[in-house]
C-alpha positions in Angstrom: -66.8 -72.2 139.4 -63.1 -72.0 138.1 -62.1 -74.4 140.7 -64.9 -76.6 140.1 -64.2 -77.1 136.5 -60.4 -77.3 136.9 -61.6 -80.7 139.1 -63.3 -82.0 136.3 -61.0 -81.6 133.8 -58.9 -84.3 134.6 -61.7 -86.1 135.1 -63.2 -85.7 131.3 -59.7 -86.0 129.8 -59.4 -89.5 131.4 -62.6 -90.2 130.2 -62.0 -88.9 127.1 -58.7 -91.4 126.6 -60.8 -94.3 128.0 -63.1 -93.8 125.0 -60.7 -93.8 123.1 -58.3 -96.7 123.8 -61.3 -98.9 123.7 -62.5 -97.8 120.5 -59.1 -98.2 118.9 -59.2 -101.9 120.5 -62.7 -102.9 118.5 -61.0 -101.6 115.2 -59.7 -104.8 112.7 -56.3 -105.3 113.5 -54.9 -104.8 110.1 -56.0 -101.2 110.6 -54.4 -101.2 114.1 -51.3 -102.4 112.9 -51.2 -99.4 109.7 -51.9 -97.3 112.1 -49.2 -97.8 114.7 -46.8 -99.1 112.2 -47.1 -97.2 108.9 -46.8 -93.5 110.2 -44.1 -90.7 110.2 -43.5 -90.9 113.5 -42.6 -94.7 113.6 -40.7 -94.6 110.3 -38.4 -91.5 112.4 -38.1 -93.1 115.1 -37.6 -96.4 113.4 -34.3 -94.7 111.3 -33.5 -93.1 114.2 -32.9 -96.7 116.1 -30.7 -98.2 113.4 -28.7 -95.0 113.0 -27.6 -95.6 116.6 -27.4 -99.0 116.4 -24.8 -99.1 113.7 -23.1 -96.3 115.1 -22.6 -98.4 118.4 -21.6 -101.2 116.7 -19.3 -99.8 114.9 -17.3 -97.6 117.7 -17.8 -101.3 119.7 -15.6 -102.8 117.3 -13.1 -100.3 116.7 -12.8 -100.5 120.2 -13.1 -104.0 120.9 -11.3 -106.1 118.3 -7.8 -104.8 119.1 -8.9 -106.9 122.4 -10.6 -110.4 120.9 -7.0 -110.0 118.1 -5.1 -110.5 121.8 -7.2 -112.9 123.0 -7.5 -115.1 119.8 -3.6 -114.6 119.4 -2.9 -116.2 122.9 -4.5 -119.8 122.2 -2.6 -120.0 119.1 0.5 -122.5 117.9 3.5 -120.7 116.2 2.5 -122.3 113.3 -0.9 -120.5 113.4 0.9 -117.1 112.8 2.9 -118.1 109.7 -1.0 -119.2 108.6 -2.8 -117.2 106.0 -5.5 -118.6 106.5 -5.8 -118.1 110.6 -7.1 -114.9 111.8 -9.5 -114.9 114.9 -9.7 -118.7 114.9 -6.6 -120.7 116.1 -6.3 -123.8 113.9 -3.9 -125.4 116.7 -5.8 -124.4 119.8 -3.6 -124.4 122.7 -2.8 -122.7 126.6 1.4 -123.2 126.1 1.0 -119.5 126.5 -0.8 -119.4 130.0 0.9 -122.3 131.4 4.7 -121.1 130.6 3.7 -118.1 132.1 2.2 -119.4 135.3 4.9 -121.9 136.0 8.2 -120.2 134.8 7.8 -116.3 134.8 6.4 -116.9 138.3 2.9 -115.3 137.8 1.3 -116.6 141.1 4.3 -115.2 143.0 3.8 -111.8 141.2 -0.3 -111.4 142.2 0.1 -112.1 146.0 2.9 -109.5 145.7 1.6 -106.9 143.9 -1.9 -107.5 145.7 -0.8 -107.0 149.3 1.5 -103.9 147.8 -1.7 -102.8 145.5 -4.5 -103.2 149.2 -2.1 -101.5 151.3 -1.2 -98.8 149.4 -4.8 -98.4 148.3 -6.4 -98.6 151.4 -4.0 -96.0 152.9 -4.1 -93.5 150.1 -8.0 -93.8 150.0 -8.4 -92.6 154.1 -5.8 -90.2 153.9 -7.0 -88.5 150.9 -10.0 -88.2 152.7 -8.4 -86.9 155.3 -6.6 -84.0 153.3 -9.7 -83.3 151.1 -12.1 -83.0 153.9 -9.8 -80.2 155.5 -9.5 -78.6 152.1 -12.9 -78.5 152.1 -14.5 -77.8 155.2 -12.1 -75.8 157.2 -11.2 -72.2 156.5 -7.7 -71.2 157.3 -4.8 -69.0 156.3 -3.3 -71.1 153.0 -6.0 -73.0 152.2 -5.9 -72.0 148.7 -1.9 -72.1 148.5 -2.2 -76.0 149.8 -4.5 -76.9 147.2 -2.4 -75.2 144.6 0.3 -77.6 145.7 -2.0 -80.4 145.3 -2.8 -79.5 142.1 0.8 -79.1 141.3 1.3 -82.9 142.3 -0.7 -83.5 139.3 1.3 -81.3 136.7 4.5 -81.9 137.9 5.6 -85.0 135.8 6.8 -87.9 138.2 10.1 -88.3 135.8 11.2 -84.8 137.1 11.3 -86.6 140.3 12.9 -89.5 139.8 16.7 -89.3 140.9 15.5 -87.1 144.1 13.1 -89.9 144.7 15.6 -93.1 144.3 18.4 -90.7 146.7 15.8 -90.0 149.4 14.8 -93.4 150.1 17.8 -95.4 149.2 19.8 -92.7 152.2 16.6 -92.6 154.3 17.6 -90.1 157.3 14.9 -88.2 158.8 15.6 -84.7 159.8 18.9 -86.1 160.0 18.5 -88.4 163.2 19.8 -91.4 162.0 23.4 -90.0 161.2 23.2 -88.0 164.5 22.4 -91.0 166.4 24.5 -92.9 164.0 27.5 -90.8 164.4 27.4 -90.7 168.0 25.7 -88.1 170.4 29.3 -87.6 171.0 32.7 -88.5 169.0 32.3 -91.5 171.5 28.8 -92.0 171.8 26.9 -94.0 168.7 23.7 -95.1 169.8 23.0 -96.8 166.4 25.4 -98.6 164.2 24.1 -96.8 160.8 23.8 -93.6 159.5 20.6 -94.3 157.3 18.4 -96.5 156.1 17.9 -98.2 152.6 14.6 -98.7 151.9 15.0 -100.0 148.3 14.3 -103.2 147.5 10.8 -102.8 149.8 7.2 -101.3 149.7 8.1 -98.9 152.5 9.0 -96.1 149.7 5.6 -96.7 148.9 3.7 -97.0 151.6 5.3 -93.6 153.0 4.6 -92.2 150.5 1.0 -92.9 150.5 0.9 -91.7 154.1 1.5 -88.5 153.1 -0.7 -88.0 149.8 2.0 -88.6 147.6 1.5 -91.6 145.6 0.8 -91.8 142.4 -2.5 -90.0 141.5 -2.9 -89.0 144.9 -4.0 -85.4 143.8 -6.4 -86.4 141.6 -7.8 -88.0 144.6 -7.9 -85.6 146.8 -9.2 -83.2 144.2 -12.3 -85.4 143.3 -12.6 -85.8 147.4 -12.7 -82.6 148.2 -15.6 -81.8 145.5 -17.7 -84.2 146.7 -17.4 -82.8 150.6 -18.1 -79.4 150.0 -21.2 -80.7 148.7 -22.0 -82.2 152.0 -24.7 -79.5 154.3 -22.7 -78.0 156.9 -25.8 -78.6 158.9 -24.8 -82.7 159.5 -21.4 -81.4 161.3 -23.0 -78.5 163.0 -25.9 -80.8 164.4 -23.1 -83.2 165.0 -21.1 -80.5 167.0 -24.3 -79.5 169.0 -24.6 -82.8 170.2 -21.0 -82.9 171.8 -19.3 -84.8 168.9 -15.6 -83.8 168.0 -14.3 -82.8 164.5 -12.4 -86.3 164.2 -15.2 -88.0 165.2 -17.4 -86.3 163.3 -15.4 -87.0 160.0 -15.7 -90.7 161.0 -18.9 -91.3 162.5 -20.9 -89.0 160.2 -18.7 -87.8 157.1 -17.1 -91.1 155.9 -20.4 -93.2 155.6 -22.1 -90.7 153.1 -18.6 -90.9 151.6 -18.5 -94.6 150.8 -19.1 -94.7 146.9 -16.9 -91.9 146.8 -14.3 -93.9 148.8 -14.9 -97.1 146.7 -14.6 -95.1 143.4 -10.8 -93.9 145.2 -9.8 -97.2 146.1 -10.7 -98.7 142.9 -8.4 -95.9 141.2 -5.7 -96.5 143.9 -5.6 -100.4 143.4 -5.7 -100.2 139.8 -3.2 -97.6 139.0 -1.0 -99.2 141.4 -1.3 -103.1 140.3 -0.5 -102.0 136.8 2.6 -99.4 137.9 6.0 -99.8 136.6 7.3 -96.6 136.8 7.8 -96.7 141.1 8.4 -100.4 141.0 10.8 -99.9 138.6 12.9 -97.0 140.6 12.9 -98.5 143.6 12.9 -102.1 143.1 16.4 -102.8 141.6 16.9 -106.6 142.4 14.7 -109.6 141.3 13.8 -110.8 144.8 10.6 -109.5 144.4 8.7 -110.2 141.9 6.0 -108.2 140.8 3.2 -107.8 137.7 5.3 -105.5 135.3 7.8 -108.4 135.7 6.2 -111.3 134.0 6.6 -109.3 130.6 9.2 -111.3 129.2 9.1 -114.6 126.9 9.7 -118.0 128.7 12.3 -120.1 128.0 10.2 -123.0 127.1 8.4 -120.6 124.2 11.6 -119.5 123.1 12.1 -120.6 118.8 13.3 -119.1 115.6 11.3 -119.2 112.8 9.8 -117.2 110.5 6.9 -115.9 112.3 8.7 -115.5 115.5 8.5 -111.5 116.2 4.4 -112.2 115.8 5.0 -115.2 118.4 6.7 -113.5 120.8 4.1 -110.1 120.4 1.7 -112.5 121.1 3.1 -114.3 124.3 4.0 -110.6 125.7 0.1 -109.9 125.1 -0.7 -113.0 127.0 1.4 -111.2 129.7 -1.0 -108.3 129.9 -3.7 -110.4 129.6 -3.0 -112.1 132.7 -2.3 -109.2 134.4 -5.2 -107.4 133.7 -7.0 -109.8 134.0 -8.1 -109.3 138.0 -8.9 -105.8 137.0 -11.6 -106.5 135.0 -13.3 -109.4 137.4 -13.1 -106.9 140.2 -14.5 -104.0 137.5 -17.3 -105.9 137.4 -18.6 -106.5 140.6 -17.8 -102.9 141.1 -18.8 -101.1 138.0 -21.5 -99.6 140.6 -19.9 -98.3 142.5 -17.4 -96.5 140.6 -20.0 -94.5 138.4 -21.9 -93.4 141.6 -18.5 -92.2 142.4 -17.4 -90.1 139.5 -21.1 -89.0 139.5 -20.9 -87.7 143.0 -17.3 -86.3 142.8 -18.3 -83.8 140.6 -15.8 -83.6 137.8 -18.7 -85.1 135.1 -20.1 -82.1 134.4 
């Protein structure tokens, strides 16, 4: 009987709403609207609504409007910034801004630059963090823990401790000492090579070696985020994997790094970004102006050059332009991979 009647409950209580949806449809509808309008519950939910909304729009333009001021400023004459009157709105709308930048700071010569340094560098840094994180992760072995504390340290350690050991390292370049050995001579009449070392200055190798070996810039964060998301993987995909005759490298590749693809993305997308935007290596180890790069552009043209009374607002405002434009890639490429990037931080983790 008790099952019988826990069948027809569901039954009468669908009934029971039917009967009364279609009662509350024959009413007037002045009474329908009173009822679902004037009530406690709407008015509370109602406050509730605008409470947020303002609250939104208000953090929105806190944030926001330091943005549109930058923007507005970089279509304006000089004459606009000695106006009262202007604010957002230039009165003499012009791009003297973005053109003087294109064609004199050399800003198309800066993207290909810093976008083949910015893809390399990413790309490398995003499969050997992998790499390192999946090892971390998965394998169990005698200093484990005390190679993840040195990971971690990567992240404490501030980069301007660095600095000088950094510059000497690559601008003497020696590895284990072979080049001066060879360079020397085998013998004091032997030299098999005609230097001693290398200088790597002046090029993206310092970079790109560095990325090899999980030491670029944020490359513990990545690893860190990496290797939270793997030990979240089932061991049981690598032991069926192993079952079936498949090795460990070919197990991370054919099996590991497809579920790892947002995570990967989310990796990259750090890499690139951080790296397109970096001044502190490009700085240290580019020392000439034969490569031109995007913290370079940040200067004022000649062309734009004046004196006048509103020229430290002028010149602000070209330097803004700068960023703009370099920043500017960043966000198109945010967009079409916004996705991506929160399924990443999702999975890695580090959200909660």
């Amino acid at each position: 009987m008790d099952a019988q009647n826990m069948q027809k409950a569901p039954a009468v209580m669908k009934e029971t709403k039917n009967k009364i949806k279609v009662e509350f449809e024959r009413t007037p509808l002045k009474e329908r609207l009173k009822a679902k309008f004037i009530s406690t519950f709407f008015l509370q939910k109602f406050v509730w609504f605008i409470f947020r909304f303002v609250l939104l729009l208000g953090i929105s333009y806190v944030i926001l409007f330091p943005f549109f001021s930058k923007i507005a400023g970089s279509f304006m004459a000089p004459e606009d910034f000695v106006d009262v009157t202007v604010r957002l709105i230039p009165k003499h709308f012009t791009l003297d801004m973005y053109k003087a930048v294109v064609t004199e700071l050399g800003y198309l010569e800066a993207f290909w630059n810093t976008l083949l340094l910015s893809v390399s560098t990413a790309l490398i840094q995003t499969f050997v963090c992998c790499l390192v994180a999946y090892g971390l992760a998965k394998f169990k072995f005698k200093g484990n823990a005390l190679v993840f504390l040195a990971v971690i340290l990567t992240m404490v350690v501030p980069h301007q401790t660095l600095q000088l050991s950094l510059f000497m390292k690559f601008r003497y370049f020696d590895i284990f000492g072979i080049f001066k050995l060879l360079g020397g001579g085998v013998t004091e009449s032997i030299s098999l090579l005609p230097f001693t070392d290398l200088n790597l200055t002046n090029t993206f190798w310092p970079l790109i070696i560095m990325s090899i070996g999980a030491l670029g810039f944020k490359n513990g964060l990545y690893i860190f985020m990496l290797r939270q998301f793997f030990r979240g993987v089932p061991d049981e995909l690598e032991e069926s994997a192993y079952i079936d005759g498949s090795g460990t490298l070919r197990t991370f590749i054919q099996i590991i790094l497809p579920l790892s693809v947002p995570m990967m993305i989310t990796v990259f997308l750090f890499a690139f970004s951080w790296q397109w935007t970096d001044d502190f290596y490009t700085t240290l180890f580019f020392t000439t102006t034969k490569t031109t790069l995007m913290p370079d552009i940040i200067s004022i043209p000649k062309s734009l050059q004046t004196n006048y009374a509103g020229q430290n607002l002028y010149y602000a405002a070209i330097r803004n332009t700068c960023g703009i434009m370099i920043i500017l890639p960043l966000v198109v490429m945010y967009l079409f991979c916004q996705r991506y990037l929160i399924q990443g931080i999702e999975r890695s983790g580090i959200t909660g």
